[in-house]
mmCIF file of the C-alpha atoms, coordinates in Angstrom:
data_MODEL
# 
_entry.id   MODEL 
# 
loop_
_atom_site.group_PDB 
_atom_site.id 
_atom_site.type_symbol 
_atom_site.label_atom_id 
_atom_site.label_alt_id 
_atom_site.label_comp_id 
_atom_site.label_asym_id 
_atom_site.label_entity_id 
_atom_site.label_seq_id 
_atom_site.pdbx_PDB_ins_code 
_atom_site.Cartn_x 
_atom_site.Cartn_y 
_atom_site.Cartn_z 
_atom_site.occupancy 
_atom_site.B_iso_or_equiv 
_atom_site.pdbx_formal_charge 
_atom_site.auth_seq_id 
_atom_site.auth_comp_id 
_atom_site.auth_asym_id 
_atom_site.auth_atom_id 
_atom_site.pdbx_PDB_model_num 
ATOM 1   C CA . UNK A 1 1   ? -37.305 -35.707 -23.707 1.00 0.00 ? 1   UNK A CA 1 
ATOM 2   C CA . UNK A 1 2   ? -37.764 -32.234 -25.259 1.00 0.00 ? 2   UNK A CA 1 
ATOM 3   C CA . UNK A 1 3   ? -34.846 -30.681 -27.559 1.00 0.00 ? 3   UNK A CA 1 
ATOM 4   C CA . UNK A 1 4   ? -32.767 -28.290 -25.315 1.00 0.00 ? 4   UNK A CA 1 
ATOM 5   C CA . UNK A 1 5   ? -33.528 -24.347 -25.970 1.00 0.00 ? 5   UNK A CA 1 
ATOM 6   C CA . UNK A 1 6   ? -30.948 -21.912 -26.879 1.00 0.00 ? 6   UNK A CA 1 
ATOM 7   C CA . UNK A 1 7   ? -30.205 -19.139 -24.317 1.00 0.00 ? 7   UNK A CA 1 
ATOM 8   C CA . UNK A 1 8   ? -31.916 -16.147 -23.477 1.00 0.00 ? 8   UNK A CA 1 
ATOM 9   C CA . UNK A 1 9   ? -31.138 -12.626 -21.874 1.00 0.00 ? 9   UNK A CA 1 
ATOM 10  C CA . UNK A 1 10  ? -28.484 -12.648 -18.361 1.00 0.00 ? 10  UNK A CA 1 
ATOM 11  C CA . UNK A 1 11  ? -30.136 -14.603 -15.885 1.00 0.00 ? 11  UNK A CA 1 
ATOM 12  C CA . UNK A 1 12  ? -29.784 -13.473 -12.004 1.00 0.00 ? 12  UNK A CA 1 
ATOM 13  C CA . UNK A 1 13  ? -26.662 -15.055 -10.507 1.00 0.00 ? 13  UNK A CA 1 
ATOM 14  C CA . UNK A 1 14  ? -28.207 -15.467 -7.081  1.00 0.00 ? 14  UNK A CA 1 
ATOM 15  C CA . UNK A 1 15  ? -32.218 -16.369 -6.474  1.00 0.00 ? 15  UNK A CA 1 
ATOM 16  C CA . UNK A 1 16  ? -34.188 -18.246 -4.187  1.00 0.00 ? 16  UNK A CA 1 
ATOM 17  C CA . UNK A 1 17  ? -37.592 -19.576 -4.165  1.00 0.00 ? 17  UNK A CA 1 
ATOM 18  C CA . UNK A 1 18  ? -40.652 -17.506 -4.198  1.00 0.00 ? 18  UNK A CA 1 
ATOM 19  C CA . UNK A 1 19  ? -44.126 -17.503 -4.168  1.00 0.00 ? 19  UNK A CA 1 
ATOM 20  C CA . UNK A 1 20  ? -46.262 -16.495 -7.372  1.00 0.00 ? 20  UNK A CA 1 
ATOM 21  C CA . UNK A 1 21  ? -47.446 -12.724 -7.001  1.00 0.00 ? 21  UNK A CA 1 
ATOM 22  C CA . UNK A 1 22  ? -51.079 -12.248 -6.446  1.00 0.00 ? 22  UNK A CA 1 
ATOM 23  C CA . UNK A 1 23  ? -52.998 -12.212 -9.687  1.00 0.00 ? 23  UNK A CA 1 
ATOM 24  C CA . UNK A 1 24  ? -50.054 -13.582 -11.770 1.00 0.00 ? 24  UNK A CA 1 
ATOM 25  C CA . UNK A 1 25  ? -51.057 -17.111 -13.761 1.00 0.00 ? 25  UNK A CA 1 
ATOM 26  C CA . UNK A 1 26  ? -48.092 -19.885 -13.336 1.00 0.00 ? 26  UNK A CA 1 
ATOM 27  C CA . UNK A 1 27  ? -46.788 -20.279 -16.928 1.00 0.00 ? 27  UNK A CA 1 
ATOM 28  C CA . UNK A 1 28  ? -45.196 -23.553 -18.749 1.00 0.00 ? 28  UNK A CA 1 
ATOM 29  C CA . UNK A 1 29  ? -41.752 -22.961 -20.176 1.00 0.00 ? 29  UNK A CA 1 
ATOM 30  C CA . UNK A 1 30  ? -41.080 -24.306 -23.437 1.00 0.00 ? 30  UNK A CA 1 
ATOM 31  C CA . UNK A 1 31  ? -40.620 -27.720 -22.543 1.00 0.00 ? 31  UNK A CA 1 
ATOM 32  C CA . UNK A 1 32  ? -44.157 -27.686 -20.954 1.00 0.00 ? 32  UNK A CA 1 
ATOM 33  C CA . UNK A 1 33  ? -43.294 -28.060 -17.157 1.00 0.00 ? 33  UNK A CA 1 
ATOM 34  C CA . UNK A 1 34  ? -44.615 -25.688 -14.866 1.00 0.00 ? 34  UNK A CA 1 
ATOM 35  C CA . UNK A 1 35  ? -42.385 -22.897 -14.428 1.00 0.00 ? 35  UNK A CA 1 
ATOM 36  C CA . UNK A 1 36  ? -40.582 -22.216 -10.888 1.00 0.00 ? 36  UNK A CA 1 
ATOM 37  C CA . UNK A 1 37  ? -40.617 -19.388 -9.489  1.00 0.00 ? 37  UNK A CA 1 
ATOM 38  C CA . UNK A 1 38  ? -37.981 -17.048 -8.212  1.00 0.00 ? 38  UNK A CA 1 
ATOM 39  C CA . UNK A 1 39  ? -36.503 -13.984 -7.063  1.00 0.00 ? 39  UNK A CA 1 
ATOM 40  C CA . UNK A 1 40  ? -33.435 -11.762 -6.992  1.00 0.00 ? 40  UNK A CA 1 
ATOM 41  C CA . UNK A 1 41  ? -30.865 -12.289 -4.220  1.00 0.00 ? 41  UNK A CA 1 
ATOM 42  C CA . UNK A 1 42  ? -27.737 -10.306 -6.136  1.00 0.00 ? 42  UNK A CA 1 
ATOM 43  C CA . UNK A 1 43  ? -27.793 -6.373  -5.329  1.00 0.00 ? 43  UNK A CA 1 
ATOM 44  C CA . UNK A 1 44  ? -28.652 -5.288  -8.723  1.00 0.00 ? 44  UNK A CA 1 
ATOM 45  C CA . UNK A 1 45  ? -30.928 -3.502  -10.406 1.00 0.00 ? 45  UNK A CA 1 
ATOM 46  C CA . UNK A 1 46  ? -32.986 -6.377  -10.564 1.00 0.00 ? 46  UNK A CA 1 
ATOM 47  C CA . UNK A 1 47  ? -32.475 -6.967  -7.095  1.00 0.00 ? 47  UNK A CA 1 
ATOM 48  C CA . UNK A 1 48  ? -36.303 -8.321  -4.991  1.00 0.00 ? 48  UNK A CA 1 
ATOM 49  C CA . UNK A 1 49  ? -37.713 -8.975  -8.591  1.00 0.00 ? 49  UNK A CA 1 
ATOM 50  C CA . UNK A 1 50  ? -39.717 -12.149 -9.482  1.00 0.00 ? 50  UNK A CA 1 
ATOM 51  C CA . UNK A 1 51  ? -39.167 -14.208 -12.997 1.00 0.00 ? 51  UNK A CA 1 
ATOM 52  C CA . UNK A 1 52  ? -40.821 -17.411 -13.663 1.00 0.00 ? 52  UNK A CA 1 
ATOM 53  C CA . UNK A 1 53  ? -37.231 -20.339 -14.803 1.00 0.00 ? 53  UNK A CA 1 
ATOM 54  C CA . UNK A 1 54  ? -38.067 -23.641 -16.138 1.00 0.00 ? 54  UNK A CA 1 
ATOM 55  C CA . UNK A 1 55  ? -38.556 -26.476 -13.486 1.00 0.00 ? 55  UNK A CA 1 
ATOM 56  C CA . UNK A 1 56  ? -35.225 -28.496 -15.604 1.00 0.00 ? 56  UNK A CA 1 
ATOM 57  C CA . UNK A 1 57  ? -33.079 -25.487 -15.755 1.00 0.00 ? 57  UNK A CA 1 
ATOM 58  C CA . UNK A 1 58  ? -30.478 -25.778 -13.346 1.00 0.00 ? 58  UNK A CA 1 
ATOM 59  C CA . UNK A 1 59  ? -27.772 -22.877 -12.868 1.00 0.00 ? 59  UNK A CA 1 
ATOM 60  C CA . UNK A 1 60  ? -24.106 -22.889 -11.609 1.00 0.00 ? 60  UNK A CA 1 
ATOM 61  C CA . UNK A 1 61  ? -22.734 -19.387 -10.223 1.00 0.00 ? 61  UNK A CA 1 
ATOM 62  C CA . UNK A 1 62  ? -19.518 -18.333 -9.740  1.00 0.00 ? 62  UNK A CA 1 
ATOM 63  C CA . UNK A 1 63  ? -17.095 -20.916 -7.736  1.00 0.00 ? 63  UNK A CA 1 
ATOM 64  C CA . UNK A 1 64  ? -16.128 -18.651 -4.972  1.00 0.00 ? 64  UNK A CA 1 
ATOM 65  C CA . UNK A 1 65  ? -14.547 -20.365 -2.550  1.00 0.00 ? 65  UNK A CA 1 
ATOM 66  C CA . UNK A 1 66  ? -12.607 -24.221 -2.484  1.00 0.00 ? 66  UNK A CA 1 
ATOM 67  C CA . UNK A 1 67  ? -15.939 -26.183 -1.045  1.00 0.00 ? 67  UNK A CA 1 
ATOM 68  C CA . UNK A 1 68  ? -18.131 -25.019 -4.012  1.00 0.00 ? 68  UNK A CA 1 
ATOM 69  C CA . UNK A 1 69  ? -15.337 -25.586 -6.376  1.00 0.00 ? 69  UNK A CA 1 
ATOM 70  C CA . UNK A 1 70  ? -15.306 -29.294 -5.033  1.00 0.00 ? 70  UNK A CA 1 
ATOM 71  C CA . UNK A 1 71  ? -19.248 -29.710 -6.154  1.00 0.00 ? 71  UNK A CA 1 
ATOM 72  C CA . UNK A 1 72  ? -19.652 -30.971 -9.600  1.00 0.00 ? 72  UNK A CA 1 
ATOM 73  C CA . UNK A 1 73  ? -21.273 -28.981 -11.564 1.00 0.00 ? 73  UNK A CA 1 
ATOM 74  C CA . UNK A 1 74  ? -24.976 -28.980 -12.557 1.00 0.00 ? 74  UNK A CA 1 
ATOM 75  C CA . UNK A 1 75  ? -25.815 -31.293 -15.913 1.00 0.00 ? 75  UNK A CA 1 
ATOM 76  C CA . UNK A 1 76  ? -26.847 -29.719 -19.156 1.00 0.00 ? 76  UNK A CA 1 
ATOM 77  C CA . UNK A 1 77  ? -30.207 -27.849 -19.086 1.00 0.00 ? 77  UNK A CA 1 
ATOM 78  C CA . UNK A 1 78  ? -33.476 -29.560 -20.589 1.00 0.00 ? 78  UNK A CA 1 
ATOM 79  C CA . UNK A 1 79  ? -34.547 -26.162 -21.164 1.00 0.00 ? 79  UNK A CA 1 
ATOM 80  C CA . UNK A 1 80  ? -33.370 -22.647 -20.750 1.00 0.00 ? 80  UNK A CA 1 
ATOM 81  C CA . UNK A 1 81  ? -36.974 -20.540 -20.692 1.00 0.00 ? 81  UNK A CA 1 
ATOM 82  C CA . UNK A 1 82  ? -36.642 -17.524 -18.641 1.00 0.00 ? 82  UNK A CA 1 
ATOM 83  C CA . UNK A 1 83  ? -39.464 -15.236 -18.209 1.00 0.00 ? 83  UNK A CA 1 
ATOM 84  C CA . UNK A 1 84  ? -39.800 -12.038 -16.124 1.00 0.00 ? 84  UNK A CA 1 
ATOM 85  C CA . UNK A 1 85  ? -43.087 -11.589 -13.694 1.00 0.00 ? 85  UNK A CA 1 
ATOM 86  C CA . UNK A 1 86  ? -42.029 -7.338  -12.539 1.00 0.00 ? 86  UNK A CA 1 
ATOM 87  C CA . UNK A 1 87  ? -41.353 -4.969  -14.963 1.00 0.00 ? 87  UNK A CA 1 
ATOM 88  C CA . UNK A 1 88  ? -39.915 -3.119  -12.013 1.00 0.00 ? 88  UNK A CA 1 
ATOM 89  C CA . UNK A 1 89  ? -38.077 -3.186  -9.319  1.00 0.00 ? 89  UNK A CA 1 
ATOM 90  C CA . UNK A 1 90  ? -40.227 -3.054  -5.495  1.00 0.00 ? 90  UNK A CA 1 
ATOM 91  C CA . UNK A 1 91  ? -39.823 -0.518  -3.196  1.00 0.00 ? 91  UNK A CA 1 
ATOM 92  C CA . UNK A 1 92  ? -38.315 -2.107  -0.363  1.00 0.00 ? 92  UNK A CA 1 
ATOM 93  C CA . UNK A 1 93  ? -35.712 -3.699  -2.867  1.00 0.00 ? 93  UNK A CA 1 
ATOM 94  C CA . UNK A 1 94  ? -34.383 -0.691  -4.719  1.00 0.00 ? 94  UNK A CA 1 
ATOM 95  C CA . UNK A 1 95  ? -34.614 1.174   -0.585  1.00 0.00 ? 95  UNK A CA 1 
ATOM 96  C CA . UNK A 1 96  ? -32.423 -1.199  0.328   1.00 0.00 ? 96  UNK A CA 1 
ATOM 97  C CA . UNK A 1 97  ? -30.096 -1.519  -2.616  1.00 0.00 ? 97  UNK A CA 1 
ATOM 98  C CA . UNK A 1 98  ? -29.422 2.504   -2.079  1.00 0.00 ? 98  UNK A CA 1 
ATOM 99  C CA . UNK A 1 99  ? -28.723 1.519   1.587   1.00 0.00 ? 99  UNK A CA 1 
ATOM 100 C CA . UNK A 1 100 ? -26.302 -0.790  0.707   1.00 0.00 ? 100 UNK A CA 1 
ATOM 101 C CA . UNK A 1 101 ? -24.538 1.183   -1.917  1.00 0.00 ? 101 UNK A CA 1 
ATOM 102 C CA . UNK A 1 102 ? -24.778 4.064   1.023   1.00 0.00 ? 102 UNK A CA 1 
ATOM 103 C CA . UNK A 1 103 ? -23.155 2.345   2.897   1.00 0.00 ? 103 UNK A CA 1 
ATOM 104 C CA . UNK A 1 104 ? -20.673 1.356   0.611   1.00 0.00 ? 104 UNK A CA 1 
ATOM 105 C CA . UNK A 1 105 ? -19.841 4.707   -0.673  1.00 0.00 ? 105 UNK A CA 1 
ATOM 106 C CA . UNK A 1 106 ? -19.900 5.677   3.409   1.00 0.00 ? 106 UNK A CA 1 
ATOM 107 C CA . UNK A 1 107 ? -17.217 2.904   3.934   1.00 0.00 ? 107 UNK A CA 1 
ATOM 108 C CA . UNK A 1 108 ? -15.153 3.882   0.759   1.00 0.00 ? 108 UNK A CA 1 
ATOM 109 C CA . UNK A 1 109 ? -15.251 7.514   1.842   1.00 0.00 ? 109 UNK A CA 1 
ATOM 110 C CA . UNK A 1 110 ? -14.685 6.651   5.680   1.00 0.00 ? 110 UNK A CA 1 
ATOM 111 C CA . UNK A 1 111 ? -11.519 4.466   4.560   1.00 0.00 ? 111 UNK A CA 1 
ATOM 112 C CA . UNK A 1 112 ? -10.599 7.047   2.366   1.00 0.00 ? 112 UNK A CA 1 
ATOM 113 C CA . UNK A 1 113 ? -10.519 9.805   4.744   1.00 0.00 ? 113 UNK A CA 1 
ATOM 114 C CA . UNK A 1 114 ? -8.112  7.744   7.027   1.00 0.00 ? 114 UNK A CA 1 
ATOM 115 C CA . UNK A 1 115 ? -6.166  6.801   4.132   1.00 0.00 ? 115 UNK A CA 1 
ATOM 116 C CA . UNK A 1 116 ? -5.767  10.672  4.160   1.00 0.00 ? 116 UNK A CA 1 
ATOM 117 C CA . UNK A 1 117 ? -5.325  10.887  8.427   1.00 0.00 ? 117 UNK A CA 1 
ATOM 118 C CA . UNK A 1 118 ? -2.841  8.468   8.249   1.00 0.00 ? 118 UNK A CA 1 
ATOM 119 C CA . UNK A 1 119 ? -0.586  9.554   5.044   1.00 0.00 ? 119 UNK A CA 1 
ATOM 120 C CA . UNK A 1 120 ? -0.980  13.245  6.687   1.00 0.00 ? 120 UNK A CA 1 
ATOM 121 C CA . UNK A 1 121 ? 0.515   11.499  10.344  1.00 0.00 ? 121 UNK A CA 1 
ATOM 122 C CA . UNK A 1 122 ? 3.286   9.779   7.988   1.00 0.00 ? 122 UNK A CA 1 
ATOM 123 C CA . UNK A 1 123 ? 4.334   13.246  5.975   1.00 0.00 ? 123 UNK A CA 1 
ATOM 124 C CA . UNK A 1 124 ? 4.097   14.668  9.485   1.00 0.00 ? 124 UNK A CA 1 
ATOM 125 C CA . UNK A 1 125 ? 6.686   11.883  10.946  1.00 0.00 ? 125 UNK A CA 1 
ATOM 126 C CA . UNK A 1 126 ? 8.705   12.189  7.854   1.00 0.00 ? 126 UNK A CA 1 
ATOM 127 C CA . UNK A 1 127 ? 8.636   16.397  8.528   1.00 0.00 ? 127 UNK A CA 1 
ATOM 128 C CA . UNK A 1 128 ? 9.908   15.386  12.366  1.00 0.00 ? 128 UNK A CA 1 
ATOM 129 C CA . UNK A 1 129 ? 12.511  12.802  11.309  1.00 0.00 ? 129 UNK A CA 1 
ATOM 130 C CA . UNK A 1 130 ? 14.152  15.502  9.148   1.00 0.00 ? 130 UNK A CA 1 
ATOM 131 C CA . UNK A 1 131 ? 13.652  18.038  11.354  1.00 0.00 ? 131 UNK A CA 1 
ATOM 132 C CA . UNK A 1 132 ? 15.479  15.927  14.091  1.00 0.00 ? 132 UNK A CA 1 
ATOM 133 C CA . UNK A 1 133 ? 18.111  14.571  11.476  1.00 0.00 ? 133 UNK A CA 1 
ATOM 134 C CA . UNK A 1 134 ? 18.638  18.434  10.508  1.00 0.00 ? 134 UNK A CA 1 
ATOM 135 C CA . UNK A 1 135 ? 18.792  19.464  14.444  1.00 0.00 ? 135 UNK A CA 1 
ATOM 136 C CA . UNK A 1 136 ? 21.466  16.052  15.204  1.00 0.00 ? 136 UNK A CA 1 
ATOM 137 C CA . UNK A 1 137 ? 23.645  17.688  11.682  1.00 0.00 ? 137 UNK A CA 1 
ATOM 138 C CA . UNK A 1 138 ? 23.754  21.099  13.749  1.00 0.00 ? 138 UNK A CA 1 
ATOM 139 C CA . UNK A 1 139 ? 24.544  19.816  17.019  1.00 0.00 ? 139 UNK A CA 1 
ATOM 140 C CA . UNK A 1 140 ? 27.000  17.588  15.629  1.00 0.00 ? 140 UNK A CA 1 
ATOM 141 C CA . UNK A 1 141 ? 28.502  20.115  13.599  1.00 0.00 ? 141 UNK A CA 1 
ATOM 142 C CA . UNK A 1 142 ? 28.925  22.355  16.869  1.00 0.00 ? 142 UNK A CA 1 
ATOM 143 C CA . UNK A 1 143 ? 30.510  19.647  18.418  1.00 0.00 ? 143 UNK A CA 1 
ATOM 144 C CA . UNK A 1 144 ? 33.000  19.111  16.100  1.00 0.00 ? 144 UNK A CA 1 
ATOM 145 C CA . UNK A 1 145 ? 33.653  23.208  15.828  1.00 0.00 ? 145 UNK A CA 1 
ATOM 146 C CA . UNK A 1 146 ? 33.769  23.235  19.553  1.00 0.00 ? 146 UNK A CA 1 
ATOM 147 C CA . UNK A 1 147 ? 36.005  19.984  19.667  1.00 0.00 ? 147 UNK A CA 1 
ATOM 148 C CA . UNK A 1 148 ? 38.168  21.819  16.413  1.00 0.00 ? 148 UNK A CA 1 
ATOM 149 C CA . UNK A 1 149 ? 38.511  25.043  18.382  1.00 0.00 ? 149 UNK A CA 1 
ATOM 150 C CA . UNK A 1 150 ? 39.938  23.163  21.682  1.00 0.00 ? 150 UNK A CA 1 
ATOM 151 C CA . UNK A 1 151 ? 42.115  21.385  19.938  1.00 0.00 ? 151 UNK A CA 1 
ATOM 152 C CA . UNK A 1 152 ? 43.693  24.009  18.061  1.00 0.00 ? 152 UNK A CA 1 
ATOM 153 C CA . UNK A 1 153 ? 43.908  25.795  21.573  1.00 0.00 ? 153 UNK A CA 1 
ATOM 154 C CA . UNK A 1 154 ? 45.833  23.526  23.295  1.00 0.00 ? 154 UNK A CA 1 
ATOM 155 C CA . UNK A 1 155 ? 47.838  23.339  20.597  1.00 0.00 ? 155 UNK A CA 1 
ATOM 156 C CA . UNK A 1 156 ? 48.659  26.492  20.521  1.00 0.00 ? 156 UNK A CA 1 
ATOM 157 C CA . UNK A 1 157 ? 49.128  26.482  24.458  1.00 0.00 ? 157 UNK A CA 1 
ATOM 158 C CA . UNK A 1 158 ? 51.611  23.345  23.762  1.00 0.00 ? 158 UNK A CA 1 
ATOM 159 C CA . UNK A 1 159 ? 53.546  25.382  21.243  1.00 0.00 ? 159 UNK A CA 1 
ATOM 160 C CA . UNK A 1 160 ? 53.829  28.477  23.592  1.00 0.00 ? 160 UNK A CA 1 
ATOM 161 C CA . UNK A 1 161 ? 55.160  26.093  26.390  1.00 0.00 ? 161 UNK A CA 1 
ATOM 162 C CA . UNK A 1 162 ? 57.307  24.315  23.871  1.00 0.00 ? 162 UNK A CA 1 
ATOM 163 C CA . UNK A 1 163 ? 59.086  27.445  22.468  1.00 0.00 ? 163 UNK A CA 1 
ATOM 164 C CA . UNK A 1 164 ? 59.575  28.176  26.422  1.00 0.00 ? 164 UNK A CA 1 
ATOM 165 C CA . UNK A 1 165 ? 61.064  24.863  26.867  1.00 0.00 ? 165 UNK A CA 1 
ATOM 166 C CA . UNK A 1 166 ? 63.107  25.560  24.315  1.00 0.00 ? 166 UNK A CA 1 
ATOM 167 C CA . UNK A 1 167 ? 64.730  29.179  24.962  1.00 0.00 ? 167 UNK A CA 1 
ATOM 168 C CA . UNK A 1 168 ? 65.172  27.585  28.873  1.00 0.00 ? 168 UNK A CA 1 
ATOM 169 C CA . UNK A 1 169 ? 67.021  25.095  27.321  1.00 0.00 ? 169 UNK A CA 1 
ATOM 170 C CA . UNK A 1 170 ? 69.248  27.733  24.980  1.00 0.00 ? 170 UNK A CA 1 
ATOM 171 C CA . UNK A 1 171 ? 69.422  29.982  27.941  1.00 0.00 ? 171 UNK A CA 1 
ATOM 172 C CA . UNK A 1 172 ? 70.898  26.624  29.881  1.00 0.00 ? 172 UNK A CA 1 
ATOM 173 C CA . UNK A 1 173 ? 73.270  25.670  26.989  1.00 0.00 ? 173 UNK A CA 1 
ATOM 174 C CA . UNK A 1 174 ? 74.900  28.996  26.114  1.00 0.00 ? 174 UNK A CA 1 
ATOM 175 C CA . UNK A 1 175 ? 75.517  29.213  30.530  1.00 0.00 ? 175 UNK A CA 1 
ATOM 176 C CA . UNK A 1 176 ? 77.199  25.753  30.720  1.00 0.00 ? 176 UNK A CA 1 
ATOM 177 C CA . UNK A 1 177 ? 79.052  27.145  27.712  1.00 0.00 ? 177 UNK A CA 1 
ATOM 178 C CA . UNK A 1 178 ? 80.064  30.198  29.140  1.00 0.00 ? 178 UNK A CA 1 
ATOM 179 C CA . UNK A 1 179 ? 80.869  28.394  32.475  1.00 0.00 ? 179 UNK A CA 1 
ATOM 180 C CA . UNK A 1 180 ? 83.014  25.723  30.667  1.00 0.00 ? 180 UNK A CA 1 
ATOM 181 C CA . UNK A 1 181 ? 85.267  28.439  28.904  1.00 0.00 ? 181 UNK A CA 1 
ATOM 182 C CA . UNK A 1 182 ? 85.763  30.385  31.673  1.00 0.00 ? 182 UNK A CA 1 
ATOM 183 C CA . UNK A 1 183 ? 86.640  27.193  33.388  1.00 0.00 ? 183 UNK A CA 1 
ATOM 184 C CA . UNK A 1 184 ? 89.017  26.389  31.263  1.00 0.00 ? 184 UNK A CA 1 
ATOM 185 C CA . UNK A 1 185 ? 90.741  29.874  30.987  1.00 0.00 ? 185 UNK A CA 1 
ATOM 186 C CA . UNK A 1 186 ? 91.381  29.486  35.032  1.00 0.00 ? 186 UNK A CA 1 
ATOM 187 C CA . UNK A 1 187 ? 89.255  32.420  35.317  1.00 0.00 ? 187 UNK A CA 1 
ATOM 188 C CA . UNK A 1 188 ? 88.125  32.461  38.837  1.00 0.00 ? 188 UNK A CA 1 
ATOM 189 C CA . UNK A 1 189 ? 87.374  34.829  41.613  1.00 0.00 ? 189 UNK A CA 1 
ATOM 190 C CA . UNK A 1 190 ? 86.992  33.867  45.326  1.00 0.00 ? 190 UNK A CA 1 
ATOM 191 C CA . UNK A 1 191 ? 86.183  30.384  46.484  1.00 0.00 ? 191 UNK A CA 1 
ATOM 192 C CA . UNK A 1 192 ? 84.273  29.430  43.956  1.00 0.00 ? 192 UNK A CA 1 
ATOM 193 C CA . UNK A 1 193 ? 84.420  29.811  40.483  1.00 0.00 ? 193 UNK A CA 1 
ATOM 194 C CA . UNK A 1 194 ? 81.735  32.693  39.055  1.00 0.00 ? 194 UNK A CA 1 
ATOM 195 C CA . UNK A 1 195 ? 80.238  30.611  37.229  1.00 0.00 ? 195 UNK A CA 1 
ATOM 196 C CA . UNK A 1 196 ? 78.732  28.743  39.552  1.00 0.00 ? 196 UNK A CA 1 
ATOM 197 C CA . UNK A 1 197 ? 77.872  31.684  41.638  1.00 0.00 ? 197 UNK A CA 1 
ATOM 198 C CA . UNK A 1 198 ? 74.768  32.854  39.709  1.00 0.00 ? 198 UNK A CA 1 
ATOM 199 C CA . UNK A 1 199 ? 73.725  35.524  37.319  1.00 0.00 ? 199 UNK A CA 1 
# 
């Protein structure tokens, strides 16, 4: 069993299987196996490109959800050779890695611009709500003058009927005085006493 090899440069986090590239000569990894080989699946820079791995190199990526966490992990490496076949990335991979990150940027700027729609309908519900707290102040603030001024009306009208009440009352009281001393001072005329005659 050969002598495991220390690590080389980042490997690719996702790859699958590929076929060897026209014109490219399969190439033993340190160990002497037969290298596999594979190509990009991550949207990278190195996305679509082809790199020979050694057959006994076996790599874990990320745990991303609870099923892969549940898979045991990979044993230790017999050997880590890593090898790049392109020098550069294809065509159709780096086409559709701008797509993608189009479309990203389209989405980000798309979410962002309703981010925007709906913070400007908020401020502008905010603006009404104050507006109509600001109108329901004033209305209710005429109300309560209007309701202020009527009361202090009829009160006033209550005062003018009471000081009425009142000098009916004196005018009453200083008559059934008059009446009752001129009663008793036997000071009559006719039938009936004057008093009781009228004024």
């Amino acid at each position: 069993m050969s002598v495991p090899c220390s690590d080389q440069e980042f490997r690719p986090v996702k790859a699958k299987a590929a076929s060897l590239p026209p014109g490219v000569t399969a190439e033993r990894c340190w160990c002497g196996r037969v290298a596999k080989v594979k190509q990009v699946e991550d949207f990278s820079d190195q996305f679509g490109m082809k790199f020979f791995m050694c057959a006994s190199y076996e790599h874990d990526p990320p745990r991303s959800s609870a099923s892969s966490s549940t898979r045991p992990p990979s044993p230790p490496p017999l050997c880590k050779w890593f090898h790049w076949i392109d020098t550069e990335q294809p065509d159709w991979a780096r086409e559709e890695v701008e797509e993608k990150q189009r479309r990203a940027w389209a989405t980000f700027f798309e979410e962002e611009r309703w981010e925007k729609v709906r913070a400007n309908e908020k401020a502008e519900r905010e603006r009404q709500i104050q507006k109509l707290r600001a109108e329901q102040a004033r209305n209710r603030e005429v109300n309560q003058k209007r309701m202020d001024d009527e009361a202090a009306r009829r009160f006033a009208d209550e005062e003018v009927r009471r000081e009425a009440r009142e000098a009916e009352r004196k005018r009453l009281r200083e008559r059934a005085a008059e009446a009752q001393a001129a009663e008793e001072r036997g000071d009559k005329s006719g039938k009936w006493p004057r008093w009781t005659q009228g004024k």
